[in-house]
N, C-alpha and C positions, 0 to 999 in steps of 0.2 A: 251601634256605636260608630262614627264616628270616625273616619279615615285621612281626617285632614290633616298633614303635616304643619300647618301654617298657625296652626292652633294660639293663643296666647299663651306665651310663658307666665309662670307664677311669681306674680313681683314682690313677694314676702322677701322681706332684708336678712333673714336670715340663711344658714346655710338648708338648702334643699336637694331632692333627688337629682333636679334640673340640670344643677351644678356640677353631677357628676359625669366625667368624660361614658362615652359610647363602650368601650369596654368594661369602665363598671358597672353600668347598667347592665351589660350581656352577664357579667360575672353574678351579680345579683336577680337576674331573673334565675340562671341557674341553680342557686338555691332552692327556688320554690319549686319542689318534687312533687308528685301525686297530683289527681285529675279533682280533686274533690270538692266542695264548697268553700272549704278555707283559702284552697287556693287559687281557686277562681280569682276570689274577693280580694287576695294580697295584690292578685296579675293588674286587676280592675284599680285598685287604689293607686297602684305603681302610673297607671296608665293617667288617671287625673292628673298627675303632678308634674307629667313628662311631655315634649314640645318634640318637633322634627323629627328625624329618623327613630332618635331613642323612643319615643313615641309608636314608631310603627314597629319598632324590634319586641316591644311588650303587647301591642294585640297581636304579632305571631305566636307570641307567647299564648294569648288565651284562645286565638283559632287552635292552638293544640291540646289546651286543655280541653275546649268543647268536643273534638274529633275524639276523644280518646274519653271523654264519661259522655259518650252518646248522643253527642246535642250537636247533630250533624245539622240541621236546618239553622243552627246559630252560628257554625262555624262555616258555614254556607254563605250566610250572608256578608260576615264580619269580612268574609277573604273576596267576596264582588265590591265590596267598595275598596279593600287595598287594591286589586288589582287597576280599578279607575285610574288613582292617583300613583301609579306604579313611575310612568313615564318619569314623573318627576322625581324620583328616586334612583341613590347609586346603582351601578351596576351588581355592588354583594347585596344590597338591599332584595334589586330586583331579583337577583336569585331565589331569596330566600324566601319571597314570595312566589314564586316558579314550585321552589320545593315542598313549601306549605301546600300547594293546590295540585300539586302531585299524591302526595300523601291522603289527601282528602280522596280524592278519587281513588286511590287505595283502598281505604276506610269502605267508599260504595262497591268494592272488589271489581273495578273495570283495570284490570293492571296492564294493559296492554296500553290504555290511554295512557295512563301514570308514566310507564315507561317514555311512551311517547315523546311527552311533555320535557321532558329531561332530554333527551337524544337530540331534538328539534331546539327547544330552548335554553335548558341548564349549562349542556356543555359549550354552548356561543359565547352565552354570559359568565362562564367562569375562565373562560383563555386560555394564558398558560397560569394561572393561579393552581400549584401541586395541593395547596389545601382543601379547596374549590372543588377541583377535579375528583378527588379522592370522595366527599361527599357524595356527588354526582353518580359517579360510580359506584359506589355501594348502593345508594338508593335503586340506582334503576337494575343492580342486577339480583336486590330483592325482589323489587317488580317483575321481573321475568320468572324468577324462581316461582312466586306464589302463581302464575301462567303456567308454570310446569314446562317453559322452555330451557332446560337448565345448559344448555350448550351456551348460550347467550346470559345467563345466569354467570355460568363460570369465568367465562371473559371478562365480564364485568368486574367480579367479586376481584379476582387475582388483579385488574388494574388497580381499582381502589387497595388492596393489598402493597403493592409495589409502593402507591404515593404514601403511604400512610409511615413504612419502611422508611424513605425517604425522608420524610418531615422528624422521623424517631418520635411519631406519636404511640406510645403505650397503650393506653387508652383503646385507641382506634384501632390499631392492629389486633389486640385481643377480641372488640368485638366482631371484626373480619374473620379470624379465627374461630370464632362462633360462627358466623355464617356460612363459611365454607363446609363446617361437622352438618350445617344442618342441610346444605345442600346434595354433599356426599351421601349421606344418609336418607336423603327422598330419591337418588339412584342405587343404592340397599349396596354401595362399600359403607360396610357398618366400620371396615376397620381403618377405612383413611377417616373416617366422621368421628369416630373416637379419639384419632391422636389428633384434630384441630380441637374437638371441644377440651381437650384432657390440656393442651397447650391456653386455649382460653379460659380456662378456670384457674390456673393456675397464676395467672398475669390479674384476673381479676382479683382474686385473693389478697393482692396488693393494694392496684388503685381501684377496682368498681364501685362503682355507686350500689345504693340498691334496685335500679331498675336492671343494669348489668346482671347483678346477682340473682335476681330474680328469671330470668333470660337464661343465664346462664344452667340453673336448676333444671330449669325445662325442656333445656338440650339435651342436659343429659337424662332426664326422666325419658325424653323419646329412645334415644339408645339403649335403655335398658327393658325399656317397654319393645323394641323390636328385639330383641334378645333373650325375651320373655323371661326376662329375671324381674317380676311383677312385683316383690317386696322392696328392691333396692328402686327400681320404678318410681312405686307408689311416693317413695321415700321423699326423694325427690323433686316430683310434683307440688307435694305438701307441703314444704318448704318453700315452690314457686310461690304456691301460694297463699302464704303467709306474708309470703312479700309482698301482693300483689294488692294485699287488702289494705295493706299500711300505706300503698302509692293509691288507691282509689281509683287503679287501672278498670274498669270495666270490663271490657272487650278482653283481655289477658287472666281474670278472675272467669269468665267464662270457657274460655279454653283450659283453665286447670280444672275445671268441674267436669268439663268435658272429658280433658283422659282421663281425672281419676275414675269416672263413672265406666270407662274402657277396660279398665283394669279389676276393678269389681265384677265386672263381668267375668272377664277371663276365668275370677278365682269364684266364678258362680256365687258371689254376693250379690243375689240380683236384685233386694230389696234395696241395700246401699245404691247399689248402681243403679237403680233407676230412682231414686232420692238424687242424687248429685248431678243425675243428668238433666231432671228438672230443673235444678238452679241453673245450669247451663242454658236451658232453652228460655227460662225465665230475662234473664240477663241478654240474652241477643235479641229477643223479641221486642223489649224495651228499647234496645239502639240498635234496630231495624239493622243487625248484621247480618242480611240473607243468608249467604252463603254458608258461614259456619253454623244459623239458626238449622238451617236444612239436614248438613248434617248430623245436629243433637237429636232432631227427629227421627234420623232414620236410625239413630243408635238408640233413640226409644224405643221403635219398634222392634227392634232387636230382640232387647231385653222383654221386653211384653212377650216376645214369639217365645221365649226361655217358661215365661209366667206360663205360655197358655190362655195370652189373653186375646186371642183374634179380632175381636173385631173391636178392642184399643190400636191393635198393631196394625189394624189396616188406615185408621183415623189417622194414626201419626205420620202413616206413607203422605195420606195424602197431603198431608200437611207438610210434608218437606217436600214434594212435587212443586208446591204450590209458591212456598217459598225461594226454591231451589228457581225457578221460572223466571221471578222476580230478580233474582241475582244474575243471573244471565253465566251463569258458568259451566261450561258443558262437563267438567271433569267431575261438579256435583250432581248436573243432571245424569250422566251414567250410572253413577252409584243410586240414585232415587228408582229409576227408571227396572236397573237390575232386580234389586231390592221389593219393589213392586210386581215384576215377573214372579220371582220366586214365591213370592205370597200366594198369587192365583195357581202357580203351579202346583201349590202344598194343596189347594183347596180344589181341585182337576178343574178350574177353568181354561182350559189349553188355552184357547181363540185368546182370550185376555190376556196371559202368559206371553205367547209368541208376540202380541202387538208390544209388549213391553221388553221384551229382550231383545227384541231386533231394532230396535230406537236405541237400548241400549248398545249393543253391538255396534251400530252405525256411529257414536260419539267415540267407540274402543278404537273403530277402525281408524276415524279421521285424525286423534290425540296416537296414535301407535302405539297405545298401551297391550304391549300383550298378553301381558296375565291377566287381564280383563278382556282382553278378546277368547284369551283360551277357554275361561268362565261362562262366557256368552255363548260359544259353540259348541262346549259340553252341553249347556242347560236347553239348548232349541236344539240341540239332535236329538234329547230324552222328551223331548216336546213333540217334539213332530213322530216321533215313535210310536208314541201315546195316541197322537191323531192318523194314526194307521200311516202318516206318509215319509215311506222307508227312505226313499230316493233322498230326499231333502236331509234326513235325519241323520244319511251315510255322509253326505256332503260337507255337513257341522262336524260331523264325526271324525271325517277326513280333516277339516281345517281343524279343529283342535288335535289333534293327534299332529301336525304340520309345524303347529304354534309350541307345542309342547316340546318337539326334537328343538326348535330355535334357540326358546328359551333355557334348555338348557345345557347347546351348546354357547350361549354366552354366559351363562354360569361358570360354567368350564373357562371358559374365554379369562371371562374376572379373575377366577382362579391363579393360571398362568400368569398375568400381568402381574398380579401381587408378589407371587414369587420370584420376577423378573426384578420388579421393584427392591425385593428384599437380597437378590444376588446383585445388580448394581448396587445396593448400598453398602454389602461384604465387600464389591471390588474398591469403595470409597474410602472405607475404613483401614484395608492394608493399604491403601495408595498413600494416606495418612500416616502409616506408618512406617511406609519408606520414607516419605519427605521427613519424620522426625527423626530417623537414623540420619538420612545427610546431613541435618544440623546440625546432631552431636557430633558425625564425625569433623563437622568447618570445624567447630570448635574447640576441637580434639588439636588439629591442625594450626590452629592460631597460639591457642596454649606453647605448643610444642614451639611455633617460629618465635614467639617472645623469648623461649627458654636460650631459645639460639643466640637472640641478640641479645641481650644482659650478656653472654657468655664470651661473644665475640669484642664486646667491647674489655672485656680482663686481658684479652690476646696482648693489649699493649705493655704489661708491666716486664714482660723478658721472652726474650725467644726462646728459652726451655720452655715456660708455662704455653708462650702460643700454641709451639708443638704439641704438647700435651693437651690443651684446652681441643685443638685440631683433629687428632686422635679421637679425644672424649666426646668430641660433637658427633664427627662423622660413625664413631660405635651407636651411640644412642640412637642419631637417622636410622641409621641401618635396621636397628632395632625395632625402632619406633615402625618404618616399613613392615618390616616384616609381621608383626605384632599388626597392622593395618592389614594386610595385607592377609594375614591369617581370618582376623576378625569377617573381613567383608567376603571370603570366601566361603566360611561358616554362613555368613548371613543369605550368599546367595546359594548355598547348599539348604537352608532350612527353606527357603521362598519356593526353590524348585520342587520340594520335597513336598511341602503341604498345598503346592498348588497339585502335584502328582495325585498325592492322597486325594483330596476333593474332587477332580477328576473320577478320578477311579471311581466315587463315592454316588456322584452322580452321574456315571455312564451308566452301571445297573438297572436304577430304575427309569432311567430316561429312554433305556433299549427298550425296555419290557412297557412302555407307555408309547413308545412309535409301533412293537409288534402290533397292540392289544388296536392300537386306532388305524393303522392296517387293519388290521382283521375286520375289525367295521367296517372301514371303508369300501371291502371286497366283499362284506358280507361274507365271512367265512364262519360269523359265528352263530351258534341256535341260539345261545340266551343273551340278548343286545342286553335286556337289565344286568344281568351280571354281569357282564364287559364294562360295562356303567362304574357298576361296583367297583371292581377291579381297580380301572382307571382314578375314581377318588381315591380309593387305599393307596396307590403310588404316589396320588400327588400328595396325600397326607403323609407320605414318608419322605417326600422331599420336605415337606413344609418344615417338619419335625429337625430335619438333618440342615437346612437353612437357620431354624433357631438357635440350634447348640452354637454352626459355627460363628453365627455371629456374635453370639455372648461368649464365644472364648475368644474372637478378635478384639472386643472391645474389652477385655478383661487386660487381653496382654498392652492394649494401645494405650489406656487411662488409668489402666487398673482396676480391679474390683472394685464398687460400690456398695458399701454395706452400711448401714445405720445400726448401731449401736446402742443398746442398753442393759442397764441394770436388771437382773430377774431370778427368780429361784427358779432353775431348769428344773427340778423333779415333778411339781404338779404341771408344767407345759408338758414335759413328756410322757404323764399317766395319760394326760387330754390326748395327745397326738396317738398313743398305746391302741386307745378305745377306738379310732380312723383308722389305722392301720390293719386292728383283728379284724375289724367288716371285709377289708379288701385283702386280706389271703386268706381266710373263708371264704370269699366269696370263690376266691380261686379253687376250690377244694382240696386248699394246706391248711395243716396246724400253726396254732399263735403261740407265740408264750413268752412272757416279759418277766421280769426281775429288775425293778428301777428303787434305786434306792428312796428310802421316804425321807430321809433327813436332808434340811434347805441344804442348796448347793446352788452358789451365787454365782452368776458369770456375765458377763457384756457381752452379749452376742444380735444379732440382729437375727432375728426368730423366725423372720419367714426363711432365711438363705438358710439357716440351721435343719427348717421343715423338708426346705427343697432337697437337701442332701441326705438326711434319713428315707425322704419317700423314693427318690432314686435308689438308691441302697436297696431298698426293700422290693421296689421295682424289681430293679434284678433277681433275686434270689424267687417272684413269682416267676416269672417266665421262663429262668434256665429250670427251673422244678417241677414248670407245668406240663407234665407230659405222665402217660400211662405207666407208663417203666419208672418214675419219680415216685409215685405216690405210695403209703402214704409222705406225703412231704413235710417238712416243719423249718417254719423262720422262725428266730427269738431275738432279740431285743433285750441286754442285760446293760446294766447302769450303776457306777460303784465311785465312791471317791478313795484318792489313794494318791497320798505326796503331792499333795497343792494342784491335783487335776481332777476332770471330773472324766469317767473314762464311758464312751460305748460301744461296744461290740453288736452288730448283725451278723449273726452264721445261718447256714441255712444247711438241709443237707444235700447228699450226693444230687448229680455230678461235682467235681474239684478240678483246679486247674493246676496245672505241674508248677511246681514248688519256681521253678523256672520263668514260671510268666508271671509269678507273682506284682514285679516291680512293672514288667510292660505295661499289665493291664491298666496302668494311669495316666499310660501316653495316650494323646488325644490320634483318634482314627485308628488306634489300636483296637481289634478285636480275633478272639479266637474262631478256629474255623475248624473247634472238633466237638467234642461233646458238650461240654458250657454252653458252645453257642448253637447248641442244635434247634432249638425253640425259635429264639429269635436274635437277630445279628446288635439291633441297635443302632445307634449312629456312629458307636466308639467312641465317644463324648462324653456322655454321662459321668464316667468317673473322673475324668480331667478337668470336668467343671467342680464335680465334689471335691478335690484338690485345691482347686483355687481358693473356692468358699473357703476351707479350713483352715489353708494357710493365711487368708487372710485377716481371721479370727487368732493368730497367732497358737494354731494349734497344729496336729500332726494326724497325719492317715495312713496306715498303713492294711498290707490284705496276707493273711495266714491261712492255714489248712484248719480247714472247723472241725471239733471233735463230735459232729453229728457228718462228718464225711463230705459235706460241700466245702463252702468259702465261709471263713471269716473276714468282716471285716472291721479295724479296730481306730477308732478316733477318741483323742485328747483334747480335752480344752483347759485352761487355765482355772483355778478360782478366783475368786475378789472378795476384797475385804467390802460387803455390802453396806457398810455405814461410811466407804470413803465417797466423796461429794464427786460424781459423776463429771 
């Protein structure tokens, strides 16, 4: 087809596409979604009728469709003649042909050139254009991502992020958002990947298209696919792609065959999983997508080695070798390479084994992948074991045991930062909430100067009343001060107080986390795993004692957040009854419920309602889980009575003096006698149960149980269930 801008226009008298300005044309090619034969043919019709630039804005339109349903040698050609007549084209034009033949070479997975191409060219020709730029930037620091240089990746992505902000394009910030979850998440923070994808679904839910939604589905399918929650996964995925069939993406209808074929495995559905992963291999082998083809191979052989089918599982190695080769990407040839090692290995060809692991290890080394070096050094030290040669075998032995302390001191490493991350954002949140006391108190202060002047301007009707009015001011100043002056003393009494507390809260384990990594450091200890252990159990009780405070900072700073509805609370709490007995049996206590069967309507937001029963109950296992407790018993009793619905958790002995009843609700408050002999807590727990309740417009209070522990007793309101929500 045909590259000429100079083309004849269409001299029909009537109105035509011709006629329409360059941004209606952009707007209407936009329309035509999906890679498919319809729309091929719409791109193709549009492109007869169209002259000059609009003309060349509609074959980038169909270079994209051919790149994207596999007909790279069309899309090949169509972008060597625009490039020809490029010269004579604007500057955004020329971009967007820059971008086109970036992307293409994507499509052949060389992303290092693609990147290239952008760095060298795109960003020359977009200037200071912040819309320009922001393309540019996204694109090339997908380019780098799918390279696995994600340092350069991130840089990229957060520029384009910044212009995108800038412009207040929606749109585009969301799918930026999307790509930073997906770049988080191929360096395994699952948990910074989850709040950008959890913020870009939620912006698309609005405006995305379906190819967004479809995108978007598959983020989060990988997230919960690395989190091995394989139903909400699968979930997902299949939803991807559904979308992806209705867009007649090709290349994206092959990557959802492919995880879900990942997933099937996982749940040892190997007959599914190896059905789904042949459409996968079917699908890239048609649009020559090496790279990803190689992989479907090597997850064939996979599932074949699950079957027992050896010598399919060696046909399909060779088969993603072969194609793997052809793509030219080392981080696939390592995976071929390994994957092939380990086959000869299962079948004692050492000599063959070691030739393949040490190719692969050599791509682990050069990429610094080290959990793939770790894999590679474990499997050639059991290799050369086997081949009688100890020395070598010690050496691998040596380097992965080297590779293994690394990785998971920056485990640990990631760890910490998170946490660091989640204590700056506590410091963010009361900083917040001092700047909103200073504003109430200006405005406190203004109020009061107004009340001044109205009053001073009365001064003039008699020198009795000025006197008087003069008296009245200067009392209520005084007042007002003082009363100011109280208040902010209280507020810098509570600040000093709970900063104390927290302190306090995290010197403990913070001491016993410098002892324990001393004692490594010095080697003072016999069991380095169990110091390991140790170590995560602190930091998981920082993690723990960092979530409370922050949800009780953001409760007092915005106030609780609760979503509300309509519902018969007795069969939710028989469901919640039957979760709760698992887990104090499991504890080796007794269950026992009594929940009314009659409807009993309330507005309540159900999860925050779950959250504070299973806390509640929480408790009564731990202060009872002890030898001297048992046998122990929590119950769970539920009764309506004067327009409330009422429940009580008691549990028995130990109890707490009638005295500390009211304490125990202040936050950081915990006892330090028999109650808390089990475990301490964060002293949180029940000050957030507090909140919840009160926010629910209910009441909580803690009594002496007549099974000899703690009662504790919460009210909720009823509701007329037929008044309109």
């Amino acid at each position: 087809m045909s590259a000429n801008i100079n083309a004849n226009t269409n001299t029909n008298t009537e109105t035509t596409i011709v006629d329409l300005p360059s941004s209606a044309i952009k707007a209407q090619l936009a329309k035509i979604e999906g890679a498919d034969l319809s729309a091929e043919q719409a791109v193709m019709a549009l492109i007869a009728e169209l002259s000059g630039e609009d003309r060349v804005y509609a074959q980038l339109k169909l270079v994209g469709i051919y790149r994207r349903s596999a007909q790279v040698e069309k899309a090949s050609a169509l972008l060597l003649e625009l490039n020809k007549a490029a010269a004579h084209f604007s500057n955004e034009l020329q971009l967007e042909v820059v971008i086109s033949g970036a992307q293409l070479e994507r499509k052949k997975n060389n992303y290092v050139t693609a990147a290239t191409m952008l760095e060298t060219k795109g960003i020359p020709l977009a200037g200071q254009n912040t819309g320009l730029l922001a393309r540019i930037y996204q694109h090339t620091g997908r380019f780098f991502r799918l390279d696995k240089q994600h340092a350069e990746a991130e840089k990229y992505y957060l520029l384009a992020l910044e212009n995108y902000q800038a412009l207040g394009d929606e749109l585009e910030i969301a799918r930026m958002y999307g790509s930073l979850g997906v770049l988080y998440e191929s360096q395994d923070d699952l948990v910074l990947a989850a709040e950008y994808q959890i913020k870009a679904m939620k912006l698309f839910e609005r405006i995305g298209n379906a190819q967004d939604q479809a995108s978007s589905y598959f983020n989060l399918g990988e997230l919960f696919y690395r989190s091995e929650d394989y139903d909400k996964s699968l979930s997902f995925y299949q939803q991807a792609l559904e979308l992806d069939k209705k867009l007649s993406d090709a290349e994206y209808i092959g990557y959802d065959y492919h995880r879900i074929g990942s997933i099937y495995m996982a749940q040892q559905k190997l007959d599914e999983a190896l059905d789904v992963t042949q459409k996968a291999i079917d699908i890239f082998a048609e649009g020559a997508f090496h790279q990803v083809l190689s992989r479907s191979y090597v997850q064939r052989a996979q599932i074949l080695d699950k079957l027992n089918n050896q010598e399919a599982r060696l046909a399909s190695l060779l088969l993603a070798e072969k194609t793997g080769q052809v793509s030219k990407a080392d981080f696939q040839m390592r995976s071929v390479w390994h994957n092939l090692g380990v086959y000869y290995f299962d079948h004692q060809a050492l000599t063959e084994a070691e030739h393949y692991v040490s190719k692969s290890l050599a791509i682990s080394k050069k990429l610094e992948l080290f959990k793939d070096q770790l894999d590679d050094n474990r499997l050639l030290s059991e290799i050369h074991h086997q081949l009688g040669q100890d020395s070598l075998a010690l050496t691998h032995l040596k380097a992965a045991y080297e590779l293994k302390q690394k990785i998971d001191s920056e485990l640990r490493i990631k760890e910490l930062e998170k946490h660091k991350r989640d204590i700056n954002l506590l410091k963010q949140q009361v900083k917040v909430a001092k700047l909103e006391e200073a504003s109430k108190q200006s405005e406190l202060e203004v109020v009061a100067q107004k009340k001044v002047t109205e009053k001073v301007t009365l001064l003039t009707l008699g020198l009795v009343v000025l006197f008087l009015l003069i008296f009245y001011v200067l009392h209520q100043r005084r007042k007002l001060a003082m009363i100011s002056a109280s208040l902010y003393e209280d507020a810098l009494q509570q600040k000093n107080q709970l900063l104390a507390d927290v302190s306090h809260e995290l010197r403990t384990p913070l001491t016993a986390l410098k002892l324990q990594v001393d004692a490594l450091r010095y080697n003072l200890v016999d069991d380095v795993e169990l110091s390991y252990q140790k170590l995560s159990n602190k930091i998981t009780d920082l993690s723990h004692l960092i979530r409370d405070i922050y949800e009780l900072a953001v409760s007092d700073v915005y106030g609780l957040s609760i979503n509300t509805r309509q519902l018969d609370i007795s069969p939710v709490l028989k469901q919640w009854s039957s979760e709760f007995e698992q887990y104090v049996i499991g504890h080796e206590l007794q269950w026992h419920d009594d929940i009314v069967s009659a409807p009993a309507w309330v507005a309540i937001d159900q999860d925050r309602i779950k959250q504070v029963l299973a806390n509640l109950i929480n408790n009564s296992v731990n202060y009872t889980d002890s030898y001297t407790d048992k046998p122990g018993r929590v119950e769970l009793k539920v009764w309506q009575a004067h327009g409330l619905v009422h429940l009580r958790v008691q549990d028995t002995s130990p109890s707490v003096p009638e005295s500390e009843f009211v304490k125990i609700f202040e936050r950081l408050y915990r006892l330090e006698k028999s109650r808390n002999r089990a475990t301490g807590g964060s002293g949180l727990g029940l000050a957030i149960c507090q909140n919840v309740i009160h926010a629910h417009q209910g009441t909580i209070e803690a009594k002496q149980s007549a099974l000899g522990g703690v009662a504790i007793l919460i009210t909720l309101p009823l509701i007329d269930h037929f008044a309109t929500p």
